[in-house]
C-alpha positions in Angstrom: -113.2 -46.7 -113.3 -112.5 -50.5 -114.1 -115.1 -52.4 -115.3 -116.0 -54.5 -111.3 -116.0 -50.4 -110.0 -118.4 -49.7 -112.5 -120.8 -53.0 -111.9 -120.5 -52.0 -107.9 -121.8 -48.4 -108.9 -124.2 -48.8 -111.1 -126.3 -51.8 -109.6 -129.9 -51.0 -108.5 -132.7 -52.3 -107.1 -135.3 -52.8 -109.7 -139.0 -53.9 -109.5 -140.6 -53.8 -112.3 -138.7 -56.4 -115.4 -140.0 -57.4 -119.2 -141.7 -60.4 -119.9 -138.4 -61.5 -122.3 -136.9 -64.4 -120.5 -133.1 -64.9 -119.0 -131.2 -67.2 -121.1 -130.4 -70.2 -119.5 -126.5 -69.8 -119.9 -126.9 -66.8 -118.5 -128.9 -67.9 -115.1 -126.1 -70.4 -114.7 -123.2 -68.1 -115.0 -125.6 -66.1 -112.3 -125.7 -69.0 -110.5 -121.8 -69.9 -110.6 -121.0 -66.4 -109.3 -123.3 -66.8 -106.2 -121.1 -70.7 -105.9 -117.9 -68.7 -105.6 -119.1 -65.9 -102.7 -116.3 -66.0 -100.1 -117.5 -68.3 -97.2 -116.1 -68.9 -93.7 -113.7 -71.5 -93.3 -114.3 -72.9 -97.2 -117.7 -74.4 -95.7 -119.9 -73.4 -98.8 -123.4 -74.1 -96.6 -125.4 -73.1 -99.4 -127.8 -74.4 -101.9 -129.1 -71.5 -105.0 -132.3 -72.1 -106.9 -133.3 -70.8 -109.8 -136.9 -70.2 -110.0 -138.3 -69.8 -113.7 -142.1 -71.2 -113.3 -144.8 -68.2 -113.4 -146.9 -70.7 -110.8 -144.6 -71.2 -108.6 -143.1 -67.3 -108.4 -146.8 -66.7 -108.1 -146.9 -68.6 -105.1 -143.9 -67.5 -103.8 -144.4 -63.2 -104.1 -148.1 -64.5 -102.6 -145.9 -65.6 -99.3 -144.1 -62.4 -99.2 -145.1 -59.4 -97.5 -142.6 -57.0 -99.8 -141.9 -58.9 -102.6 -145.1 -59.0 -104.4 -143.5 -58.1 -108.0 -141.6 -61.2 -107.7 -144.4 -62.7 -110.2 -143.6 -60.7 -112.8 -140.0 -61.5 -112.4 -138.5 -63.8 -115.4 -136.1 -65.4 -112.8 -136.4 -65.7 -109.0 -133.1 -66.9 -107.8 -133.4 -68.4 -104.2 -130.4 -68.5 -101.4 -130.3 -71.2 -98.5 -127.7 -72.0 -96.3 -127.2 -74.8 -93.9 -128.2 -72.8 -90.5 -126.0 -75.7 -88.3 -123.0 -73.8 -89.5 -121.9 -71.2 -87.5 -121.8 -68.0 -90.2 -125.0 -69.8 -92.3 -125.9 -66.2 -92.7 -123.1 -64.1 -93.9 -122.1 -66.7 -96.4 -125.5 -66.7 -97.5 -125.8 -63.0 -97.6 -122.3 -62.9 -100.2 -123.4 -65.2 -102.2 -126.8 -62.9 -102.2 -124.5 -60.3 -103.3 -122.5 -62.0 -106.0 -126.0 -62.8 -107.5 -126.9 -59.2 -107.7 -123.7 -57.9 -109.2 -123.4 -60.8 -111.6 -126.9 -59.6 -112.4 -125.9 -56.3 -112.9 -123.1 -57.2 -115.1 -125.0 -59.0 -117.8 -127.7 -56.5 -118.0 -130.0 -57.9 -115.7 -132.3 -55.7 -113.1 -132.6 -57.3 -109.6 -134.1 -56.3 -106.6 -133.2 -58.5 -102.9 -135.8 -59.8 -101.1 -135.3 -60.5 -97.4 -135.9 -64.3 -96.4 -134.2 -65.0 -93.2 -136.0 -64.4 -89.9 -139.0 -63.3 -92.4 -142.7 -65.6 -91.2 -142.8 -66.8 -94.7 -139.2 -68.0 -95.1 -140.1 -71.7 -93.6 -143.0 -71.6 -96.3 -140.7 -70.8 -99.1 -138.4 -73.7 -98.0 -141.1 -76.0 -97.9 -142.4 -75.0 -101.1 -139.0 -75.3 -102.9 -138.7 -79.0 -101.6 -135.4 -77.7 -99.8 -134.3 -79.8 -97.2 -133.6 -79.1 -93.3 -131.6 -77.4 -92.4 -131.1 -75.3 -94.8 -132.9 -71.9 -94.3 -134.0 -69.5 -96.7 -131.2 -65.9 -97.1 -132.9 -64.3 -99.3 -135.0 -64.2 -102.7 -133.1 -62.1 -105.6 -136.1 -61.3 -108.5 -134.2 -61.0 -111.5 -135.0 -60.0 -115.3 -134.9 -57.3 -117.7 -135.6 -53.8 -116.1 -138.4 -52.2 -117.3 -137.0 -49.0 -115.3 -134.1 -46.8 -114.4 -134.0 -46.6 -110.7 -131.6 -43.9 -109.5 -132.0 -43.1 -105.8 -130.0 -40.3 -104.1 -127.2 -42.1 -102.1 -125.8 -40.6 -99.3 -122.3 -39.1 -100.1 -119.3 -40.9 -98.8 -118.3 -38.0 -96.8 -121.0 -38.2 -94.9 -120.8 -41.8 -94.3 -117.2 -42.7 -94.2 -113.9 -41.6 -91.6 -110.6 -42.7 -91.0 -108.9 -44.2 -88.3 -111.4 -42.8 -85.6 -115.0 -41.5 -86.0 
């Protein structure tokens, strides 16, 4: 297995992170993987956030209705896209994705927080200082895993056919 196989496979959701804080190089280089997500036509309709303030996550996990543990995260990265473009949401949801795996690749446990269509997203925004018309993807609480998640995952022969179902 190559090394992106391996990153792909292993990646979990996790919930529960140490109080040890994410280097700052290391949220960046977070943060440049979600900049590089594939996105229709080039567009790029998004703007990332980095959330490090224990107030603020506080605030933010208070909002949620199933992401409660994002106050005890180290690092609450935050995806909005530009919802006047046409595919504001899969090219928000990518980048989502490139945040988790380049999570997973430096060590760091992550769990995905829904944002869009979600009663709180609108607060989040407005809470972030974000401006219309961006709208809030997702939330991505991110830190040192203070577990091993290992859910059963369906096999791929029972979820995957060829040419015709």
């Amino acid at each position: 297995m190559n090394e992106v196989t391996e990153v792909i496979k292993t990646r979990r959701s996790v919930r529960k992170f140490e109080s040890k804080p994410v280097p700052e190089d290391v949220v960046r280089d977070i943060l440049d993987c979600a900049r590089l997500a594939p996105t229709a036509n080039n567009i790029q309709p998004w703007i990332f956030g980095a959330v490090l303030d224990g107030d603020l996550k506080k605030e933010i996990s208070e909002l949620t209705d199933h992401g409660k543990f994002i106050k005890g995260c180290p690092v609450c990265f935050a995806v909005f896209a530009d919802s006047t473009t046409k595919y504001f949401l899969e090219d928000g949801s990518a980048a989502t994705e490139n945040i988790l795996l380049g999570c997973t690749a430096h060590g760091i446990g992550s769990c995905w927080v829904a944002g869009h269509k979600k009663a709180y997203a609108e607060s989040v925004r407005k809470l972030l200082n974000v401006p219309e018309p961006y709208k809030l993807i997702s939330l991505v609480a991110a830190g040192y895993s203070r577990q091993k998640p290992s859910p059963k995952k369906k096999s791929l022969q029972e979820i995957t056919f060829f040419d015709r179902y």
